[in-house]
N, C-alpha and C positions, 0 to 999 in steps of 0.2 A: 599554688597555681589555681585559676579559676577553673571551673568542673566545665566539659564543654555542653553545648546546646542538645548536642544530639544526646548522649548521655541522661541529660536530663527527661528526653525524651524517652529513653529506652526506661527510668524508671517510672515516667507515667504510662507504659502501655497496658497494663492490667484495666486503667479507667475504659481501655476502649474494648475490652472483651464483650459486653454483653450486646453492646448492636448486633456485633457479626454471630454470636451467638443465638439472637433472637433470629433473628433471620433465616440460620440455616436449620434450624429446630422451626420454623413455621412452614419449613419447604418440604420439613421429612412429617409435619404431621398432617401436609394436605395428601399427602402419599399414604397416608396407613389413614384417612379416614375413609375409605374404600373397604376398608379392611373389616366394617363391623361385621361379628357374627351372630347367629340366633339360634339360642337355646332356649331349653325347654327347663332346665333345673342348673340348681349354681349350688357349691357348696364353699366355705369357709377359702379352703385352700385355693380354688379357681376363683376366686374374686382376687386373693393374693396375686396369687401367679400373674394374671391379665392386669393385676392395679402398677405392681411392680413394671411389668413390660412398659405399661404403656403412660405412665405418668408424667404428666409433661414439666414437672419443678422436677422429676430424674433425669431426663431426656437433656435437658438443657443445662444441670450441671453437669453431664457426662459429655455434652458440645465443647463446654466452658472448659473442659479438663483436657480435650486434647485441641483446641487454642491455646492453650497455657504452655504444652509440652512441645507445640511449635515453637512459640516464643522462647524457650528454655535452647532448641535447637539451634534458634536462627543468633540468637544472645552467645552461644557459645562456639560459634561461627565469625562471629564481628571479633570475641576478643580472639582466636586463631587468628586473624586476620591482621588482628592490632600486635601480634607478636611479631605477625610475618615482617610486620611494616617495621617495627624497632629493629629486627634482624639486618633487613635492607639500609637502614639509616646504620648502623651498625657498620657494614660491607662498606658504607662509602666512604671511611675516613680515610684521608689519604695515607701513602705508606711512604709518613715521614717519622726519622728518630729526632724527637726534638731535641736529642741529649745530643747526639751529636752535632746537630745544626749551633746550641748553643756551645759545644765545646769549642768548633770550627771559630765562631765567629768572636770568640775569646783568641784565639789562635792568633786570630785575623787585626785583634786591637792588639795583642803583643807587636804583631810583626809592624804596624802603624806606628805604636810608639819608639822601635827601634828606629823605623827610618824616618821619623820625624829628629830624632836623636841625633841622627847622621848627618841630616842636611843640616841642623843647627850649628853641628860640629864643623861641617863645611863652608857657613854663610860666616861662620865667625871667626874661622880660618881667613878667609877673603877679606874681610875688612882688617885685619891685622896684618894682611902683607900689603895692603891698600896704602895703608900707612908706616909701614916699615921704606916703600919705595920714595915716598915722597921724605922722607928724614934724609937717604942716601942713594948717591949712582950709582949705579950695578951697570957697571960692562957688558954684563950677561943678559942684554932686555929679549932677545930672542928667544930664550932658555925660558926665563919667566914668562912670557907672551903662551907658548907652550904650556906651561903648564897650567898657568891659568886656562887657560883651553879644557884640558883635563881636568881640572877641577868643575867648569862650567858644566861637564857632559856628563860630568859624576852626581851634578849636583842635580840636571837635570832628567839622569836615569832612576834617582832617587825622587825624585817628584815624578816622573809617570809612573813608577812601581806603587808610591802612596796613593796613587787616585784609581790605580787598579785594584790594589787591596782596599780604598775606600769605597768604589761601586761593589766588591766580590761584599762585602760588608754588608753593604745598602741589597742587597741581594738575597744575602741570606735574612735581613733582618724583615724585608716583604715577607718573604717563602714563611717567617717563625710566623707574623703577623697574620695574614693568611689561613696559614695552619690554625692558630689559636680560632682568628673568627670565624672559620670553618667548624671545626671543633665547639664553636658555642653556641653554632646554629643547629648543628649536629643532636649536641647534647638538649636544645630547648627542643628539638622537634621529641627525639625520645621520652622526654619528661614530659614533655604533653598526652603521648602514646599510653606512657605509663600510667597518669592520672586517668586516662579513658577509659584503661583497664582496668583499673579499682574500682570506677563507677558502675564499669561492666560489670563487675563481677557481685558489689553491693547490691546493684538491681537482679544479681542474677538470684543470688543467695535468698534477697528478698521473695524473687519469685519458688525458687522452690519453697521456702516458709508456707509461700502461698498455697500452693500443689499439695504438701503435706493438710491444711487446712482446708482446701477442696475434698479433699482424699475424706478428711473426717466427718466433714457437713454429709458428705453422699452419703455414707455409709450409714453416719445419724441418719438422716432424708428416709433411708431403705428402710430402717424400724419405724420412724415416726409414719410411714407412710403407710407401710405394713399395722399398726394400731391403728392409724384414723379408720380402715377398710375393714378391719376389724370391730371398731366402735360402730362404724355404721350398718354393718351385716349382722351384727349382736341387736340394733337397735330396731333393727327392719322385725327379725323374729320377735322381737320384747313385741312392736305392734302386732304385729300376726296374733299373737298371742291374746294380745289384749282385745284387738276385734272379734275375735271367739268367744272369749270370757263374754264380749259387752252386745256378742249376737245371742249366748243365752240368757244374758240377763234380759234383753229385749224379746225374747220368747219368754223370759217366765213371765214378764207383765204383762205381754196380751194373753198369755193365759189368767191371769189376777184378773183383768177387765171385764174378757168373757165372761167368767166367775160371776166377777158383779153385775154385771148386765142381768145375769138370769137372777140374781140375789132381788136386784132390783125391782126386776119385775113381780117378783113375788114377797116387796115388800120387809125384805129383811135387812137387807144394807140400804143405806144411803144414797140419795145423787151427788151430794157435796162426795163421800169421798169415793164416790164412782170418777165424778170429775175429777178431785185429785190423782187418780190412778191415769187417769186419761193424759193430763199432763204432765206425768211424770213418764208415761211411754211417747208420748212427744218429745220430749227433752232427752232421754234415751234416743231415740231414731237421728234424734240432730246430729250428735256427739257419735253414733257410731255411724253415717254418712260422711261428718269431718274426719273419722279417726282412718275413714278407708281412702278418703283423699289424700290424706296427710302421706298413709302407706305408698299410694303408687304414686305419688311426690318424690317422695325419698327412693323409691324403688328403682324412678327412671333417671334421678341424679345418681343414682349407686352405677346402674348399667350403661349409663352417657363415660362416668368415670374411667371403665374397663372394657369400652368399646364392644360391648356389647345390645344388639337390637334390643329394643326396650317390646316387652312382653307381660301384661300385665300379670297374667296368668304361672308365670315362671313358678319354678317349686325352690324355695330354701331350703337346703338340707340343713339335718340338726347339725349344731357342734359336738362332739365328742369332747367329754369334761370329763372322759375318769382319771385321766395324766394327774398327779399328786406332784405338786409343787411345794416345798417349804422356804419360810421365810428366811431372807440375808441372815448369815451368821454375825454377830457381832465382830467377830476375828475376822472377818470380808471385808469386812466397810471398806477400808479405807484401799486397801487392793481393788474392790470394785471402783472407789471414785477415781484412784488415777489413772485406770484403764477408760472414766467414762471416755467420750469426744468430747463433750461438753469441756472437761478438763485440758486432755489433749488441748483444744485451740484456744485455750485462755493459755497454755506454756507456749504455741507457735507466737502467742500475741506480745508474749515477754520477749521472745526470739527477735521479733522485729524491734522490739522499744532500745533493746540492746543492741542490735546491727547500727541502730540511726546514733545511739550513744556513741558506739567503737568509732564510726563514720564523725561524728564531730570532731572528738578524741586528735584525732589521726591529722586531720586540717589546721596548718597553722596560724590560716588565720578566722579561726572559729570565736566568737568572741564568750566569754564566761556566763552570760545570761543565755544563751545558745545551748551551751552544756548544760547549764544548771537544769532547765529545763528540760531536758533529755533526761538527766538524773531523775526530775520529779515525775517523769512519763515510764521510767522504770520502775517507778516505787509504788506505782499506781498500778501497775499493770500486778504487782507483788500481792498488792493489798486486793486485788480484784479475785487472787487463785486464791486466798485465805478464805476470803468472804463464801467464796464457791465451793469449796472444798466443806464450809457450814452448813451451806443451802443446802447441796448435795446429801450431808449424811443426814441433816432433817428428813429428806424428803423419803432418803430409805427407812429410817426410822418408820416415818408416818405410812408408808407404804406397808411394813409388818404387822404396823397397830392396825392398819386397813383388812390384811388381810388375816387378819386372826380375828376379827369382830368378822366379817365376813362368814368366815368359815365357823364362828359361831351361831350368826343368824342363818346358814343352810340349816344345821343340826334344827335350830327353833324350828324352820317353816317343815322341814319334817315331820317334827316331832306333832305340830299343828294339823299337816294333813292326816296324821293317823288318827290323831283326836276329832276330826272332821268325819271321818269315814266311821267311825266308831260310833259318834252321835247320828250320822245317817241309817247306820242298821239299828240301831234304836229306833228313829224315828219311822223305818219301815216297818219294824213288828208293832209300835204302837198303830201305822196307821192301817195297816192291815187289821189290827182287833180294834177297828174304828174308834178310836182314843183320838185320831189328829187325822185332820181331812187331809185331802192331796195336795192343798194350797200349803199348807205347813212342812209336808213332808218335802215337794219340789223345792221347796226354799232350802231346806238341810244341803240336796243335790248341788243346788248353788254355792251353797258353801264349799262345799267338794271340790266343784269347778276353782273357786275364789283358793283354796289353799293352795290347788297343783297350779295354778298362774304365778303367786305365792311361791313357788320355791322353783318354778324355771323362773321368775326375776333372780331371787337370790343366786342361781346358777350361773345365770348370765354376770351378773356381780363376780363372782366369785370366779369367774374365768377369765372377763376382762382385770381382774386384780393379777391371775395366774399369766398373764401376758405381759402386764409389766414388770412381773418379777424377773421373767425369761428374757427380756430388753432389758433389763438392769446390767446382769450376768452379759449382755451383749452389746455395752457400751454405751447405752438410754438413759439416762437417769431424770424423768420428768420432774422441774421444780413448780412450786407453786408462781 
């Protein structure tokens, strides 16, 4: 039987989720942008918290999830509805036994063919006394007259008993006829009811797949969102850091200058590399003016993000990096990957390639190229979780090699700042027994500076690597 129109309808309704979705997520964020507040310091975890809250790819798939569980509502309301209605078609057949009506009306041709019997037997009695009288005289014409009478009234109470048993006939066989096309209207309206309800219930199945797949993108959504805020609050201190580094370095060169200036005038250094020094503290001031723009750039896109007043001034707290994290166990892997989401919705995505197979399947008049097809959209969807289940354990792979070289270069830039500070009190006893001027010695200092910027990078490395090991363990598994 053909699938009906609205049916088909009810399987395209997910296409119209995102208008209503858009819509009432731009109604709820004119309402909370009233809501900015103004701080004075942010740390790690309150950029979470407020990024989480307020993020508008969460917000709108959390719209999207309860449209969807309407739909799940109002879909499993139409098919109660389509039961009630087969129930009712059900109720209305009429309350006839057709066993009996045909047994009756066998009854009814017995009794037909006896009295057909009868009057035969009587029309052809009459014709044989018909002609027995005209052979001879009978005295007795009175007597015969008579009884011909009797026979006439026998004959004719046998022909109105046959046309009452042949309308009681024509009677029952309306009432069977009837009955039947009753009966077959009865039964097309339930088979129709029926077919609606499969469709219902295909689109419904469909839509939970879906819901189950909502369910996983969010929750994905919640760490990937939770790491981007994180990359970018990591990345805000990386510059802080580095316009410090590049504000002493911009102090050690107008100190160099100075230097030359008076060298200069007393003939001992150069103009040429006086000028050089001069352009190179030029070139320095450019680079840290961009690097402080670039900062409160990013600073007022960070705090636009988390609805917070943009303050140039704000303080980033450090991150807290002594949490020791180790890498996926090889015996994990593959428990991590079919826990990821990622996983998860490439199996809901096999869910549906299968529903639309069973659903062909089932159709009688599905044609074979129809199937085959479904078949080749199931073996794809097969091959898509193999390929993934590859990417995936690469990706933890490369994530341990990541974070074990990591956790090697913290140990180096370590190991590099102690060597730094080591060569600076050197460099201080020599310049104190005037061995190495002050220009030599500040420059060591810089060094000092350049190692510890040098290992809070490596830190920050080494923290963001400890975040997606913790999103690993939490269903993330980022691929290349």
């Amino acid at each position: 039987m053909k699938k009906l129109a609205f049916m088909v309808a009810a399987g395209l309704a997910l296409s119209s989720l995102q208008p209503t979705v858009y819509a009432y997520a731009a109604d709820q964020q004119q309402e909370e942008s009233a809501e900015v507040k103004k701080l004075s310091a942010l740390s790690i975890d309150d950029v979470i918290e407020r990024g989480l809250e307020r993020n508008s790819m969460l917000l709108l798939l959390e719209y999207q999830m309860q449209v969807m569980d309407n739909q799940q509502k109002d879909m499993e309301k139409d098919i109660q509805d389509l039961d009630d209605d087969i129930d009712e078609a059900n109720s209305s057949v009429p309350k006839i036994n057709l066993a009996d009506i045909n047994e009756k009306i066998t009854g009814l041709h017995e009794v037909l063919a006896e009295i057909e019997k009868q009057i035969s037997d009587l029309e052809t009695g009459s014709e044989a006394d018909e002609q027995d009288e005209k052979d001879s005289v009978d005295e007795t014409d009175e007597k015969d007259s008579i009884d011909d009478l009797v026979k006439q009234s026998t004959l004719l109470q046998l022909k109105l008993q046959k046309l009452e048993t042949s309308i009681a006939v024509s009677q029952l066989e309306q009432t069977k006829s009837g009955y039947i096309q009753a009966m077959q209207a009865i039964n097309a309206q339930v088979e129709a009811l029926e077919d609606a309800i499969d469709q219902l219930q295909l689109a419904l199945k469909k839509l939970e797949v879906g819901e189950l797949q909502l369910t996983f993108e969010t929750k994905e959504a919640q760490q990937m969102v939770k790491m981007m805020l994180t990359s970018s609050y990591t990345a805000l201190l990386s510059s802080k850091q580095q316009i410090d580094l590049m504000e002493a370095s911009v102090a050690q060169t107008e100190k160099n200058v100075n230097v030359l200036e008076k060298k200069v005038e007393f003939g001992i250094s150069s103009a040429y590399e006086l000028e050089q020094n001069k352009r190179e503290l030029e070139k320095q001031k450019t680079s840290l003016n961009w690097a402080k723009k670039d900062y409160q750039r990013d600073l007022a896109k960070l705090l636009l993000d988390i609805d917070v007043e943009y303050n140039p001034d704000i303080q980033l707290k450090d991150i807290e990096n002594s949490s020791i994290v180790v890498s996926v166990k090889e015996k994990d892997i593959n428990k991590l990957i079919e826990n990821s989401y990622s996983y998860k919705k490439a199996q809901q995505n096999l869910s549906l390639a299968e529903l639309d197979l069973d659903d062909l399947v089932s159709q009688e008049d599905a044609s074979v190229y129809k199937i085959k097809q479904a078949e080749i959209a199931v073996e794809v969807e097969k091959e898509n979780i193999r390929q993934l289940k590859l990417d995936l354990k690469e990706s933890i792979k490369t994530l341990n090699y990541d974070l074990e070289k990591a956790s090697q270069n913290l140990v180096d830039k370590k190991r590099d700042l102690e060597y730094a500070k080591r060569d600076s009190e050197q460099y201080k006893l020599q310049f104190e027994a005037g061995l190495l001027s002050e220009h030599q010695y500040q420059q060591s200092n810089l060094s000092v500076k350049q190692a510890e910027f040098d290992i809070e990078m490596a830190e920050l490395g080494y923290y963001m690597l400890k975040e997606q090991v913790k999103a690993v363990h939490q269903g993330v598994i980022q691929t290349q």
